[in-house]
MIMAR-536543 format. One record per residue (C-alpha): x, y, z; residue number from 1; residue in three letters. Coordinates in steps of 0.2 Angstrom, whole numbers. Layout:
! MIMAR-536543
[[X, Y, Z], NUM, ALA]
...
This chain:
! MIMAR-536543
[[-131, 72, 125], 1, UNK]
[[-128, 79, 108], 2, UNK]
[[-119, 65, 95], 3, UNK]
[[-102, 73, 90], 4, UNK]
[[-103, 71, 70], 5, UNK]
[[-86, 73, 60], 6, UNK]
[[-88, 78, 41], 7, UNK]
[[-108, 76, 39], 8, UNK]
[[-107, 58, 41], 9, UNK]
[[-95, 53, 54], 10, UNK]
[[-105, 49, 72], 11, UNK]
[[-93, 47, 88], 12, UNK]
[[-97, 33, 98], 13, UNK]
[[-83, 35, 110], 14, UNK]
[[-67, 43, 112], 15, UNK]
[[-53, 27, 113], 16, UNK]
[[-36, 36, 115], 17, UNK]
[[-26, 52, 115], 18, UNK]
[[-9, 55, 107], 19, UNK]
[[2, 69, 107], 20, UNK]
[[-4, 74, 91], 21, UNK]
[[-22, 69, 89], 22, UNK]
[[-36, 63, 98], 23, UNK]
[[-44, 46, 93], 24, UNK]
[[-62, 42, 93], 25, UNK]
[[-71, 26, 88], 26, UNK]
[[-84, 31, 75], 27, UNK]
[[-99, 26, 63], 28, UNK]
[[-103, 32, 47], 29, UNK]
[[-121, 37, 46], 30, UNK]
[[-121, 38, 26], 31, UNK]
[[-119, 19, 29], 32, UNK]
[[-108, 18, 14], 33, UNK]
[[-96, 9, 26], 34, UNK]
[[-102, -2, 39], 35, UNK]
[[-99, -6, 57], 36, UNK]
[[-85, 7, 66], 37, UNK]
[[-70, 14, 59], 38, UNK]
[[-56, 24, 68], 39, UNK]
[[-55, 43, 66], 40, UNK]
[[-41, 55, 71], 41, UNK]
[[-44, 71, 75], 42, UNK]
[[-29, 84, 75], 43, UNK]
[[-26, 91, 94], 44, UNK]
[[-12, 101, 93], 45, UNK]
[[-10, 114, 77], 46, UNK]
[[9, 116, 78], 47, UNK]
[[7, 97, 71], 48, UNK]
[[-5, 102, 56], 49, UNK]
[[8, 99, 44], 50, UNK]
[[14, 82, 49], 51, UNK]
[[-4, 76, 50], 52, UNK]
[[-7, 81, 33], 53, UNK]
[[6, 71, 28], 54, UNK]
[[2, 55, 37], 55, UNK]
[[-16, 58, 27], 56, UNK]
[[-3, 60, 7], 57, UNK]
[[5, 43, 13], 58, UNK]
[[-12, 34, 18], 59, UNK]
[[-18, 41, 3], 60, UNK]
[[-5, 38, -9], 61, UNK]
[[-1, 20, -3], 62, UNK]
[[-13, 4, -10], 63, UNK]
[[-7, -8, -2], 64, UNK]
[[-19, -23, 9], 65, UNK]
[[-6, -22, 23], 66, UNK]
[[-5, -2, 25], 67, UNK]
[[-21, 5, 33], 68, UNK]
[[-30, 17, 20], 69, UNK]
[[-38, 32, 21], 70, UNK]
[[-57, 31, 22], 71, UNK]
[[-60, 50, 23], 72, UNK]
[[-51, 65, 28], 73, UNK]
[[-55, 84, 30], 74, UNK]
[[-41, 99, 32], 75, UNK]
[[-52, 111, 37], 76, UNK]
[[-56, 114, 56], 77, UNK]
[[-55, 103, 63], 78, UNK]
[[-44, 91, 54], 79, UNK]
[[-47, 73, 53], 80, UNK]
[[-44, 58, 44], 81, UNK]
[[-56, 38, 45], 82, UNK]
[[-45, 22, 45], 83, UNK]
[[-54, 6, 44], 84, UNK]
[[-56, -3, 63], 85, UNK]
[[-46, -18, 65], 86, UNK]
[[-49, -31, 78], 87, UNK]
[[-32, -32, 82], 88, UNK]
[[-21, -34, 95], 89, UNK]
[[-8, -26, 92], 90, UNK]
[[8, -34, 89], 91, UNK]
[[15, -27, 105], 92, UNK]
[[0, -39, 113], 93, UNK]
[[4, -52, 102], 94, UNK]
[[19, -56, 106], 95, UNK]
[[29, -71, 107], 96, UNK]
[[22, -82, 93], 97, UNK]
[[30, -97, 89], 98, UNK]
[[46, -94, 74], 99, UNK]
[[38, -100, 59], 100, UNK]
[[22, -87, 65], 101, UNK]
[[34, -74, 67], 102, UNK]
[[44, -75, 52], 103, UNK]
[[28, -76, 44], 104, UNK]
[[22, -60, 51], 105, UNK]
[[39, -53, 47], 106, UNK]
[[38, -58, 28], 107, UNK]
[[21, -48, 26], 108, UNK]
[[29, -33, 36], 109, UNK]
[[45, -34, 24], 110, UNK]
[[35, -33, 9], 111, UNK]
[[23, -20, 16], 112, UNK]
[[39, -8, 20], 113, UNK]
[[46, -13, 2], 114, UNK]
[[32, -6, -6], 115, UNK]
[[29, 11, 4], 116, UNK]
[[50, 12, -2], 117, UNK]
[[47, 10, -17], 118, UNK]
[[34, 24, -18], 119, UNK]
[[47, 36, -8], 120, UNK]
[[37, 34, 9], 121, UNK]
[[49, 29, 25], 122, UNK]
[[38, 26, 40], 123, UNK]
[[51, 30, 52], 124, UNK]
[[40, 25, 66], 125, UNK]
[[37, 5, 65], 126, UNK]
[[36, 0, 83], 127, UNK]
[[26, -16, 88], 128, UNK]
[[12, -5, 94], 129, UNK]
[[11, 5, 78], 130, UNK]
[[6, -15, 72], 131, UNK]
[[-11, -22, 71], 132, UNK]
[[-17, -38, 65], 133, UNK]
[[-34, -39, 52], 134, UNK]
[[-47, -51, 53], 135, UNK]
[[-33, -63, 44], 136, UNK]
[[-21, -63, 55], 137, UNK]
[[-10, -54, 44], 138, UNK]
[[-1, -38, 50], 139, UNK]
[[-9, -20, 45], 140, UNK]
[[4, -5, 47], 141, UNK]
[[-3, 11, 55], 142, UNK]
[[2, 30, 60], 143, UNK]
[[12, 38, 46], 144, UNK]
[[12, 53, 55], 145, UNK]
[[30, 51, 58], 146, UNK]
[[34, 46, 40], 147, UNK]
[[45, 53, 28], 148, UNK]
[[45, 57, 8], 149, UNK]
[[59, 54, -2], 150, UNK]
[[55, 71, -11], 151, UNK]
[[70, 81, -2], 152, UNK]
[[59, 89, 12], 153, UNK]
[[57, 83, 30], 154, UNK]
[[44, 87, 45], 155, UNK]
[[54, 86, 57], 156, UNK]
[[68, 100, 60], 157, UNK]
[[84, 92, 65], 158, UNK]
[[86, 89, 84], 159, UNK]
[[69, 85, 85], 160, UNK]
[[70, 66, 91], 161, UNK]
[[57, 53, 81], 162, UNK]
[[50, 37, 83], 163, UNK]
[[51, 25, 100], 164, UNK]
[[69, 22, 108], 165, UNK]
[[68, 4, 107], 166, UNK]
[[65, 4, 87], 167, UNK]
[[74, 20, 82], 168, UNK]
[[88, 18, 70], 169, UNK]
[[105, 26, 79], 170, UNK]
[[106, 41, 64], 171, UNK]
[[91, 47, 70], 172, UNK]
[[94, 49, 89], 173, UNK]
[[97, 68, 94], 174, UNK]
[[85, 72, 81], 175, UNK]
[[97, 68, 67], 176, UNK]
[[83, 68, 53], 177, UNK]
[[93, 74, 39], 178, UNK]
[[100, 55, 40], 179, UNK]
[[83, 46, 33], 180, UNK]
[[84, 33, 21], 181, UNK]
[[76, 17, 18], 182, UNK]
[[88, 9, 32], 183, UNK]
[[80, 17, 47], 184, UNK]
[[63, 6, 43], 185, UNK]
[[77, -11, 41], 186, UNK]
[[84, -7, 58], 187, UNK]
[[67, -5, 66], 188, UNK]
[[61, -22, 57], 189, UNK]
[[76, -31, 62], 190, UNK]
[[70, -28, 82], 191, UNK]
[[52, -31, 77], 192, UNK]
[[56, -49, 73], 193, UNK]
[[67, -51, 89], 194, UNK]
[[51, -45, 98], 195, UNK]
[[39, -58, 90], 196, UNK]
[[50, -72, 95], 197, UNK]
[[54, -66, 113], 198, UNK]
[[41, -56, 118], 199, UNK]
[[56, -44, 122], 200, UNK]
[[63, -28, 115], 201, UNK]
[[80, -27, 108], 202, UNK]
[[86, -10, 117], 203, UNK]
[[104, -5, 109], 204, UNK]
[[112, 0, 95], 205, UNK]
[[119, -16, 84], 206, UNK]
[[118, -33, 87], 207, UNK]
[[130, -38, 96], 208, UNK]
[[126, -55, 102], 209, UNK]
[[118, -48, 119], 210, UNK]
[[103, -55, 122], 211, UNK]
[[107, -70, 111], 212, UNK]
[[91, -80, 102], 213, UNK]
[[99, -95, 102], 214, UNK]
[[99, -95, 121], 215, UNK]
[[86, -86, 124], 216, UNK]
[[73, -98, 116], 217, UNK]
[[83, -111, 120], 218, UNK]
[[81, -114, 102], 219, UNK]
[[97, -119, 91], 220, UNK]
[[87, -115, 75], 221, UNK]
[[88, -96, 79], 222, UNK]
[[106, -96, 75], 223, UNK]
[[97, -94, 58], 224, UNK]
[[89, -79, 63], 225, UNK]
[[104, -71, 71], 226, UNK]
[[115, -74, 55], 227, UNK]
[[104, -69, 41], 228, UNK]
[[92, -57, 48], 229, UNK]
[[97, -47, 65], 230, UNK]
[[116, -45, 59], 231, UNK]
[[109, -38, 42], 232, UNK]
[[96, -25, 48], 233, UNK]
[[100, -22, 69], 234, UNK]
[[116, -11, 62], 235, UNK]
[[123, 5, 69], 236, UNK]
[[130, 7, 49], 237, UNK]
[[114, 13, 39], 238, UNK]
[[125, 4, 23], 239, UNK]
[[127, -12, 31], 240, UNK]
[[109, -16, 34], 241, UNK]
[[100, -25, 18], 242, UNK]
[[84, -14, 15], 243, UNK]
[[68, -22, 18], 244, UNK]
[[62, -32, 2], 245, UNK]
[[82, -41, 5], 246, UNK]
[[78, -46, 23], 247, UNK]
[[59, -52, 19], 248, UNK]
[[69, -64, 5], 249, UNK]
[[81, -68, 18], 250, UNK]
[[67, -73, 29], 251, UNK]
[[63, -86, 20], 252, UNK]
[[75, -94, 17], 253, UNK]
[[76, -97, 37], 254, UNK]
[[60, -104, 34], 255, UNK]
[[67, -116, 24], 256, UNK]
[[80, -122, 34], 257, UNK]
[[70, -125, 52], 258, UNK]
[[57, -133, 41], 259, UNK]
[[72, -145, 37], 260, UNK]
[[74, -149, 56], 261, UNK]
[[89, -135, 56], 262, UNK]
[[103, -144, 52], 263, UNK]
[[106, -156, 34], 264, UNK]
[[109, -175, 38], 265, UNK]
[[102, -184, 20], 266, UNK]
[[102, -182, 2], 267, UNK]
[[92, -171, -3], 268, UNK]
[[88, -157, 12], 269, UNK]
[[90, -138, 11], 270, UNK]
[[108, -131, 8], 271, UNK]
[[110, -122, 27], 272, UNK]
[[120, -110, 19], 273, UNK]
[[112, -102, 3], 274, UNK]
[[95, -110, 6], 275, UNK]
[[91, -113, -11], 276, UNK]
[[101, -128, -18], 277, UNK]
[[101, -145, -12], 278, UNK]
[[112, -158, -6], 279, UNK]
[[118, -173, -14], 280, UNK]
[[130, -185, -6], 281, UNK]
[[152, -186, -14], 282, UNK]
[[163, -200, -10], 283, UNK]
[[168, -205, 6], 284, UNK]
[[185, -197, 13], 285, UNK]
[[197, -201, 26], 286, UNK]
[[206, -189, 35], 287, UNK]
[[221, -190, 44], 288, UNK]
[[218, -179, 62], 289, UNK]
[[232, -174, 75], 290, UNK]
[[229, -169, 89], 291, UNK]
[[241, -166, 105], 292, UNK]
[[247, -183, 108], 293, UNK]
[[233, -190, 96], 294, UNK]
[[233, -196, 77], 295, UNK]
[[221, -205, 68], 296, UNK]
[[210, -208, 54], 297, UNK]
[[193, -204, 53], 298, UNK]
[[180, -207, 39], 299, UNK]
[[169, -192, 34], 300, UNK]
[[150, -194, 24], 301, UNK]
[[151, -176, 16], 302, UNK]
[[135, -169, 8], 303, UNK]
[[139, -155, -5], 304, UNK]
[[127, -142, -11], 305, UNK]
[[123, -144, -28], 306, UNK]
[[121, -122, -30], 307, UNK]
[[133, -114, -21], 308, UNK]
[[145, -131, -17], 309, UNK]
[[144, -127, 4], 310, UNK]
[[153, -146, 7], 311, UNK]
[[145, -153, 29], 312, UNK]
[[155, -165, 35], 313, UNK]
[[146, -182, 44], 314, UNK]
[[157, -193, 54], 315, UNK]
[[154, -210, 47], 316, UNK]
[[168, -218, 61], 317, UNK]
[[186, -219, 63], 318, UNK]
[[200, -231, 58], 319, UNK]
């Protein structure tokens, strides 16, 4: 049988997957400028020409280690474009990982994001499965073809619906895509994380509190998470959410605090609050409590941040 070659140089070795808007082959480059097997994409349906032209600007236009480039490409018939092969999996394989792994994972998915932003790109699309991770175990962004450039013009007419419903920001549902900003990529970022730490997807509007870290991992520490990630980014309010390079700094700072044993008990540990500062201890203090048929003294140890001044209180006994 006859070796399908794309562009001179591209041989298939075998066809991996079908989208709606390409077919996906495993291929190798018989110039041997690149070695081993790469991915190509070859358009399938022409009514999607312009969005897969596209997806090639933004994996052309954006340099980034974390965001899979374009090896090669051809517009003319039939239209294709070579991304490097991953081993992978895929993020929606990965799933669970332990927290410090997921924030980890998160962090390089925030900058990532933060960086196609600031080159107008919005992905639009950022799913688990749209996730792959490299030979370093870091996380490699895929599939532009849903993307969206800040240069006032859109793909997608309005009422078309984009990207997956667990992930999709609320403004875009019914096709609403004259609402895309940065905050649709935060949103879908926001339910990323929850899915690396429960192995679960996050399927509703704003976090609300259903579906609870905390108790679902069983895991105090993920009060953490809930405060100063999901309730920042999982927002029906594109204005509330912090945009992607916010939330990665965020992040760590909860890395901070579970790496200080989640809550602070001694001079010196992380400030749970603003997670930069440090505590130091103030004098002793009594307090006189009532309570319903009850008063006494009881002694506090309190620990005050030295930058933002957030005072915790220890119970040292009662008198």
């Amino acid at each position: 049988m006859t070796t399908k070659i794309y562009g001179g140089r591209w041989e298939v070795v075998r066809q991996c997957g079908e989208g709606g808007q390409a077919f996906v082959y495993l291929v190798r480059d018989s110039s041997e400028e690149h070695g081993g097997e790469s991915v190509l994409k070859r358009l399938k349906n022409i009514d999607r020409f312009e969005r897969f032209k596209r997806e090639i600007e933004a994996g052309r236009s954006l340099k980034h280690p974390l965001i899979a480039p374009i090896i090669d490409y051809s517009l003319e018939k039939p239209a294709f474009f070579v991304t490097p092969k991953y081993p992978g999996p895929l993020l929606e394989e990965y799933a669970p990982v332990q927290p410090l792994e997921a924030l980890l994972l998160f962090i390089a998915l925030c900058e990532a994001v933060a960086y196609a932003h600031s080159k107008g790109v919005f992905h639009r699309d950022l799913k688990p499965e749209n996730i792959i991770l490299d030979e370093e175990q870091s996380p490699v962004i895929l599939d532009f073809g849903l993307c969206y450039f800040d240069d006032g013009t859109r793909l997608t007419t309005t009422m078309e619906q984009v990207g997956s419903r667990f992930y999709m920001a609320p403004e875009l549902e019914a096709g609403r895509s004259d609402k895309v900003s940065a905050q649709v990529d935060s949103y879908a970022l926001g339910k990323i994380l929850y899915y690396l730490l429960s192995g679960k997807h996050l399927a509703r509007e704003g976090y609300t509190g259903d579906g609870d870290l905390t108790k679902v991992l069983q895991d105090p520490q993920m009060d953490y998470v809930t405060s100063r990630i999901l309730t920042k980014s999982v927002l029906v309010i594109p204005s509330d959410r912090l945009p992607p390079k916010k939330l990665g700094e965020e992040a760590r700072k909860v890395m901070r605090l579970i790496q200080e044993h989640f809550y602070p008990g001694w001079v010196g540990s992380r400030c749970r609050f603003c997670g930069e500062g440090t505590y130091d201890r103030i004098p002793i203090t009594t307090l006189h409590v009532r309570q319903p048929g009850i008063e006494h003294d009881v002694r506090f140890s309190p620990l005050i941040c030295k930058n933002c001044g957030n005072i915790q209180w220890f119970i040292t006994g009662e008198e």
